[in-house]
N, C-alpha and C positions, 0 to 999 in steps of 0.2 A: 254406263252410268245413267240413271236415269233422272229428268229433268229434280223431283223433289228431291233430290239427296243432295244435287248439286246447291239450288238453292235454299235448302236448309242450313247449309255450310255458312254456305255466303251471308246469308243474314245475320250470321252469330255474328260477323264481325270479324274475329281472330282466325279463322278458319281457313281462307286465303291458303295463307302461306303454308298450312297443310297441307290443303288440297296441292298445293303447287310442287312440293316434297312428296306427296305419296304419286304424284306423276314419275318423278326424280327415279323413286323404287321400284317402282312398278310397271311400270312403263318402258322407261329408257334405263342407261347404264350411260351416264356422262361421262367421261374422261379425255383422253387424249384424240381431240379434234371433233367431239360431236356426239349427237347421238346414235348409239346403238346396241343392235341385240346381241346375243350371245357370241360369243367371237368364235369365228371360222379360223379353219388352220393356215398359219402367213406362209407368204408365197416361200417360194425357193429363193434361198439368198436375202432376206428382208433379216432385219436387227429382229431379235427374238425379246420374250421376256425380258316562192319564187318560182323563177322562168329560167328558161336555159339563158346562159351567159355567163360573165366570168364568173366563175370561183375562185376557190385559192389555190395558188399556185402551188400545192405541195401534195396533192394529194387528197386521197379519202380515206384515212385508217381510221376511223372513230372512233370511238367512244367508250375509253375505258374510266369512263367519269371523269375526266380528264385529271388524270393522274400524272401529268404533269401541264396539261390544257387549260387549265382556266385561265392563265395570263396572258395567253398565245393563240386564243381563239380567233384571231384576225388573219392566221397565218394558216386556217384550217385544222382538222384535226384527223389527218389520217386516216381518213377512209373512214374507217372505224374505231378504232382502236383507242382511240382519240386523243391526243392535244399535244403532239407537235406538228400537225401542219396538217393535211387532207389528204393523206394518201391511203390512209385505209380505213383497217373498223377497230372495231374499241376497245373490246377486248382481251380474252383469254390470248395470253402473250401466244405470238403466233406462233404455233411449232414450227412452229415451226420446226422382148424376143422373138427377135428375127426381125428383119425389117420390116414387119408389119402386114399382116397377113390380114384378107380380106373379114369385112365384119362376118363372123359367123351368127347362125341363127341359133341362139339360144332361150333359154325360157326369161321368164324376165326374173331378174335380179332379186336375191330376198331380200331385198329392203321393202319390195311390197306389202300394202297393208289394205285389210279392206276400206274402201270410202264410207264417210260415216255416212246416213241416209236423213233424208228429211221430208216434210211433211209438204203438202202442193204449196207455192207460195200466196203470199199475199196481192192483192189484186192493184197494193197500191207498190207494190215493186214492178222495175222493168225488168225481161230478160236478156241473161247474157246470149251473147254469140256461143252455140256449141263448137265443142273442139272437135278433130278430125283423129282419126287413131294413130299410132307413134311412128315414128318415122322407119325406113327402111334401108336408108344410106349406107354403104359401107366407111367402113372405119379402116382406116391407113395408116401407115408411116410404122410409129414403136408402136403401136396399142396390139394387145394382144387382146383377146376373151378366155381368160383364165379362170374358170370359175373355181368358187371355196371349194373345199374339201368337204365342209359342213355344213348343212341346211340351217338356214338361218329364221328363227323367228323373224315375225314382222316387227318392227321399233315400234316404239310408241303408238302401242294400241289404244293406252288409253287414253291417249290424246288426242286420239281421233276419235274415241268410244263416245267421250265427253259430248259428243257435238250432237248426239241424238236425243231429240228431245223427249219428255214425256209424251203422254199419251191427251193431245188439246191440244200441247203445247202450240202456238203458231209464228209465224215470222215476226220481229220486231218490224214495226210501221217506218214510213217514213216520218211521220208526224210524232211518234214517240221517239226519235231517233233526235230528230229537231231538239224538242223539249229537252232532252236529257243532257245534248251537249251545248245548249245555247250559252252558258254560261262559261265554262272553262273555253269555249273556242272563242269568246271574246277578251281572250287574258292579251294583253298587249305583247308579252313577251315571244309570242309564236307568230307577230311579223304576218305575213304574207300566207295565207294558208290554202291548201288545197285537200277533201279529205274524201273518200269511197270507203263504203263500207256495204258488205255484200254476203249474203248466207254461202257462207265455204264450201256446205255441199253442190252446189252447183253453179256459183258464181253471180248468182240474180242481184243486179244489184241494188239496194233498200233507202240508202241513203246518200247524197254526194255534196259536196259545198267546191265547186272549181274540179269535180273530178275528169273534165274531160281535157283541162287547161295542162299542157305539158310544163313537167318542171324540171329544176335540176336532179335527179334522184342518188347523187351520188355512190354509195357502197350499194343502193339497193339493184344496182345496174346488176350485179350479182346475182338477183334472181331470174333474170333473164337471162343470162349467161348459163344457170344451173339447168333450167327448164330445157333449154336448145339443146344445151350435151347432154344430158341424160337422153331425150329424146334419138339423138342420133345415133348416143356409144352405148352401147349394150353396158347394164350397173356393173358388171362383174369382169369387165375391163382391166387389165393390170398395163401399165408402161414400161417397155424391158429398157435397162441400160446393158449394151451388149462390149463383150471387146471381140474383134475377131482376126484374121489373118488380114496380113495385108501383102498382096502377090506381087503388086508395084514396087515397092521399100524393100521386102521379105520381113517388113516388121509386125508391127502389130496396132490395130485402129481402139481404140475405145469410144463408141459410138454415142452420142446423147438422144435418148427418147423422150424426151418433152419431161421429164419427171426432177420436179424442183424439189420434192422432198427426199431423194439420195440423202442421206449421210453418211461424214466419216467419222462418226462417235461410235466407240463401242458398245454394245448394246445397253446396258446397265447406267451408259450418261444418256441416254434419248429420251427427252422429252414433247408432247405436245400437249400444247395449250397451258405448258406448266406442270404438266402431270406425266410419270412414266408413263411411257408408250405401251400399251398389250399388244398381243401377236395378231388383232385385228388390226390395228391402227398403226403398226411400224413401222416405218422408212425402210428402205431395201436399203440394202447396206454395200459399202465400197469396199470395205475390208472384205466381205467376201466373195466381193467379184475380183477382189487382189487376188483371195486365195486359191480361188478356179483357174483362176489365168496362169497363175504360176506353177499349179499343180500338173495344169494340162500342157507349158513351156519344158518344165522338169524331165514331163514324161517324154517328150522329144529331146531331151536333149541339149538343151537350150537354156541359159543362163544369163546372157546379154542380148538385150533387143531393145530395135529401135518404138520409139513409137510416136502417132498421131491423135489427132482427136478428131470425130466428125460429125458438124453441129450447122448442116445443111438441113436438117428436119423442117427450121424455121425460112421465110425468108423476109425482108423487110429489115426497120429498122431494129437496133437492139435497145433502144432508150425509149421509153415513155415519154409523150409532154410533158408530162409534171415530175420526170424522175429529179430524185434527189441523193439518191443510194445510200436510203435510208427506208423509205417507205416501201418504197420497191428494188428490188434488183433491176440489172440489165435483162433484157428477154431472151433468154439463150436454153436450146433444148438441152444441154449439157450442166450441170452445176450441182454442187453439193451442200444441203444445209441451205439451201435459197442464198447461198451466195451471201452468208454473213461472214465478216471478218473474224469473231467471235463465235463459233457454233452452238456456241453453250447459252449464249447471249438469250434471256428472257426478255431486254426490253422491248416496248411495242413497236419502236423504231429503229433496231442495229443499223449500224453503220456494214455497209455491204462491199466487197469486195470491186474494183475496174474490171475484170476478166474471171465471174463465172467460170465461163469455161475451162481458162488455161490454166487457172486456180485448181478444178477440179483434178484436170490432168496433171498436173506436181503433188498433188495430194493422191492420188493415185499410184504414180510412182514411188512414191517413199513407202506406199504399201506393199508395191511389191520387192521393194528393196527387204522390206523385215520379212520378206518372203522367201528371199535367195538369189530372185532376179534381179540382176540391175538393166537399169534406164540410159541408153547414150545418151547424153546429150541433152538438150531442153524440147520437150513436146512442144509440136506444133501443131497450130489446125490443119486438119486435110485438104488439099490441094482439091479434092474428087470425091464424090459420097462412095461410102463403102461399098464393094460386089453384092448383089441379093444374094449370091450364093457362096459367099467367103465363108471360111469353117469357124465357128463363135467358138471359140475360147472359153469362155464364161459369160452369163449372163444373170441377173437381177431381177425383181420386178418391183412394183410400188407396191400399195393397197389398191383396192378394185377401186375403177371411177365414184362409184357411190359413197365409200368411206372417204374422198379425195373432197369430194363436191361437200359431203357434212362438216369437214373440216375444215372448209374452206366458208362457207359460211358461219360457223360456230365462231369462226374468231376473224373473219373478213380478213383475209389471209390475201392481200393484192397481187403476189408472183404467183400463187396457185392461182388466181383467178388467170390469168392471163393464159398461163399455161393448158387451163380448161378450155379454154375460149379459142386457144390455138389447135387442138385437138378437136373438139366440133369444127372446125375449118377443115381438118385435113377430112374428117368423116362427109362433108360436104361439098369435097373437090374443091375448095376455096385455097387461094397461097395460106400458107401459117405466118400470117403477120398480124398487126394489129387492123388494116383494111378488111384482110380476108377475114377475119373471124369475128367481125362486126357485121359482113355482109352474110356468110354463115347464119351468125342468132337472128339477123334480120329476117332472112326468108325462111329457116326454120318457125319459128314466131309463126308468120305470117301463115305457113304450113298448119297448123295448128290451131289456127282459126281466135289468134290474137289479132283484135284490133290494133293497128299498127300508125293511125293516123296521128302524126303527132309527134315518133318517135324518134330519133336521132340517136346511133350507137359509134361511139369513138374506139372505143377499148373494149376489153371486159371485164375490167375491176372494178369500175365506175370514179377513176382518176381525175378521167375529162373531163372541165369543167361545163363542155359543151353538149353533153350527153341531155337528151332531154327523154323523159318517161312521163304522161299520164297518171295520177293517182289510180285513175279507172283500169290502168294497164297491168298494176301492179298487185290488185286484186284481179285479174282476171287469171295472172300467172298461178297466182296460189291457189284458186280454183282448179286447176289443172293441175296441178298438184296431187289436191284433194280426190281430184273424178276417180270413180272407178273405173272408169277406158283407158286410165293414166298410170297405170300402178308402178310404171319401173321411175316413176318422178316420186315417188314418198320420199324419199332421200332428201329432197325441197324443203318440205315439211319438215322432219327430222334432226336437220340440220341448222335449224332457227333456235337462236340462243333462248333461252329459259326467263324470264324477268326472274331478277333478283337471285338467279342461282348462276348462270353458266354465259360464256362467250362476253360480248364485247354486251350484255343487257346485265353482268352479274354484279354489277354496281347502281345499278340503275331500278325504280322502285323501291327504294331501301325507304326508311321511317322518316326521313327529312323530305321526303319527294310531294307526299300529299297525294301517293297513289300506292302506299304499301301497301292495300287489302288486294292488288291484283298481282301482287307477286307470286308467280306459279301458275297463273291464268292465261299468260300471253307468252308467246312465242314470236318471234320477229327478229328480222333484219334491219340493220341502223344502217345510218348512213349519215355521212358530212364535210362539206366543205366550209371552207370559209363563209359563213355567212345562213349556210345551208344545212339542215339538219330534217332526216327523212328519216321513219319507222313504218315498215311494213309487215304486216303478218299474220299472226289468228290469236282471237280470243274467246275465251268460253265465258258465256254471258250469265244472268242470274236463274234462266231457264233450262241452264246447261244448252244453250245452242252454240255453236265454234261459228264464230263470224270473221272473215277476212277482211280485215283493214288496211289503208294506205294511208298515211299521215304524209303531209310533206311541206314543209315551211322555209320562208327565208326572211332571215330577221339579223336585227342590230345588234339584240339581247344576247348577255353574253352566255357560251354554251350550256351550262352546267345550269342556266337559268331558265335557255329553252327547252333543253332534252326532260326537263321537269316538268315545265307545263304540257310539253306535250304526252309525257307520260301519266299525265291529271287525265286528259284528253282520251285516251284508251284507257285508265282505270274506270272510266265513267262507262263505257263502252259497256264493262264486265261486271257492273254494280248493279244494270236494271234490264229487264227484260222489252222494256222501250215498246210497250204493246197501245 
């Protein structure tokens, strides 16, 4: 799209929110957990058709406009999801084989997209740090490299198309950068502010206000989280939940491979993000790993067997700081439905089950019970991780890494985060716990040629209230995203809620906001704690240039008061060409 079209749009006024809807069509296909291209055929066994310091003690779900937040923004808002407490993100209600075979080398993932291109910069911009090419680690434990069946378009081309300017077109100044936001960034309501902004195609960055000053960045810890595993696990990554022989017992193991999105709904009640699930975006299903197990027990012979669980993948704590068993579950490789008590359960905070795991395994059992098998006795976790070479029974798989990561981002999804975060650990030789997968994105990261000063990782949901990111850091992520040496990270990109249409941003930008002309324009990741409210992402400006921003504030003002102004703050962003 080339620069005049975009800004002819823009200047009508009403156009916006077109432009932001023919991305929606044309570009992407929103639904269940994110964006993406045309769907590949689902796996085997899947369901078919401020500064760092405290925050709030509950998390970072944020920001679902705080739909039930606004009285309780003291108490954080969920990550994202937003407003009962800080465990996650805001939005779109969270939807919510073999023991792991070395990462293979495959091509990179279709979610690549080309980088959009840009003209030399401005001489009043500095440059970033270049990145280093993608990592070569193997990938362990459950993760397989299963690729689709079906070549997949690249998503959101023309979200990326957008970013290439006309022909003159050149860098927004820093001086015009100043000018454009002097006013909205002194709105009182955004507290403490920290702000980078940087031309996407390569990360140079244009304008900063505290961007080197590390903050709390709550749910946007996320994109650091996304960057590191994509980088380490090949996109087209599947997580198998296995059951297999057990030689010890003579019974039978049901093994957990890090995949928090299992469920035991049958296909027809699966939803994510609120929406039926497609055979891209599925949950691998229990009911049909019941029906392999029993099919292949039958065919021996066998009608009563004992069984175990083994949920050694991880190791470490099973509770978050901030858990609540609400915002997030316990951290367990084994679980079904992320460990809701409710599976069916849309709100942005269910109430989650004590035991994951041994939950999973009674639900399990009754499967195979309507299967003809019965269960002695009550499962227990296994004493011993299963044989590499025990005979699988049956096995499952997730959605590839890449659909996992969009979903996880599209609705700031806090037990898929972690679970990602534990999986870049195991691809990094790191334990799977919350230490080891903090020290994983750390020197991934660092691998990659992110400036890292500054940075402090607890988790990878961005729960901790001690987690500290740089604005400058979080534009440097998304630039890498963007690169063309980066292409198995478009997922990153892709993955960033919509303003005004999709994820934890689909209430946000609306006609009350005083930033509804940039609805459809920006794409970004929220984030919030108690006190803390952070938006990072890309915007396509009046030039049609896609600029990578990092917003990041801590303030008194109550949520629904600051997630506004600061979305004044990025609508101004995408209103002028800032020359």
């Amino acid at each position: 799209m080339r620069a005049g079209a975009v800004s002819g749009r823009r200047r009508g006024g009403t156009a916006a929110g077109l432009f932001g809807a023919s991305l929606l069509v044309a570009a992407t296909v929103l639904g269940a957990g994110g964006a993406f291209a045309l769907p590949s055929a689902p796996p085997s066994g899947s369901a078919s058709p401020g500064g760092p310091g405290t925050g709030g003690t509950r998390g970072d779900q944020d920001e679902s406009n705080g739909r039930r937040g606004g009285d309780r923004e003291n108490r954080g808002d969920k990550g994202d999801r937003g407003d009962r407490g800080d465990h996650g993100e805001e939005s779109g209600r969270p939807g919510s084989p073999g023991s792991g075979s070395a990462r293979p080398t495959t091509t990179p993932p279709s979610t690549a997209a080309s980088a959009p291109t840009s003209p030399s910069p401005s001489a009043s911009a500095s440059a970033s740090a270049s990145s280093s090419a993608s990592a070569s680690a193997s990938a362990s434990g459950s993760a397989s490299a299963k690729p689709s069946a079906v070549a997949r378009p690249a998503p959101a081309g023309a979200v990326l198309a957008a970013a290439e300017a006309g022909p003159g077109a050149g860098l927004p100044t820093a001086q015009g950068l100043q000018q454009a936001l002097a006013t909205v960034l002194t709105d009182q309501n955004l507290g403490t502010v920290g702000l980078a902004v940087a031309d996407a195609a390569d990360g140079q960055l244009l304008y900063g206000k505290g961007e080197n000053a590390a903050a709390t960045p709550a749910s946007t810890t996320k994109l650091a989280t996304s960057v590191a595993a994509l980088s380490l696990i090949p996109g087209d990554t599947r997580l198998a939940t296995r059951v297999v022989k057990n030689a010890a017992t003579g019974g039978i193991t049901l093994v957990g491979g890090g995949d928090p999105t299992l469920t035991a709904l049958p296909a027809d009640q699966v939803q994510v993000a609120g929406v039926p699930a497609d055979p891209d975006t599925a949950p691998a299903s229990l009911d049909a790993l019941a029906r392999q197990t029993a099919a292949a027990l039958k065919a021996a012979g066998t009608t009563t067997v004992a069984l175990d669980y083994d949920v050694t993948l991880y190791t470490g704590p099973l509770l978050h700081k901030n858990h609540d068993a609400e915002n997030i579950a316990a951290v367990t490789p084994l679980m079904v439905d992320e460990g809701k008590v409710d599976p069916k359960s849309l709100a942005d905070a269910p109430a989650r089950v004590t035991d994951p795991a041994g939950a999973a395994a009674e639900s399990f059992a009754n499967l195979l019970k309507a299967q003809g098998v019965t269960v002695q006795g009550k499962a227990k976790a296994a004493t011993a991780p299963a044989a590499a070479d025990a005979p699988v029974l049956g096995r499952v798989d997730s959605p590839t890494m890449a659909r996992l990561v969009e979903r996880m981002l599209t609705t700031s999804d806090n037990t898929l985060a972690e679970a990602i975060a534990r999986q870049a650990a195991i691809a990094a030789h790191q334990p799977a716990a919350f230490e080891g997968a903090a020290t994983a994105v750390t020197q991934e990261l660092t691998r990659l040629g992110v400036p890292m000063t500054g940075v402090v990782l607890n988790d990878g949901s961005g729960l901790h209230p001690g987690n500290a990111i740089p604005p400058a850091v979080l534009v440097k992520l998304l630039a890498l995203a963007a690169s063309a040496q980066h292409p198995t990270l478009r997922p990153v990109l892709t993955g960033l809620p919509i303003a005004g249409f999709t994820g934890t941003l689909g209430k946000r930008f609306g006609a009350g906001s005083g930033a509804a002309d940039a609805a459809g324009l920006v794409r970004a990741k929220t984030g919030s704690l108690s006190g803390v409210n952070t938006l990072a992402g890309t915007v396509v400006d009046a030039d049609g240039r896609q600029l990578a921003f990092a917003l990041m504030t801590r303030t008194g003002a109550p949520v629904d008061t600051a997630r506004a102004a600061m979305d004044r703050v990025v609508a101004r962003l995408a209103a002028c060409g800032c020359r």
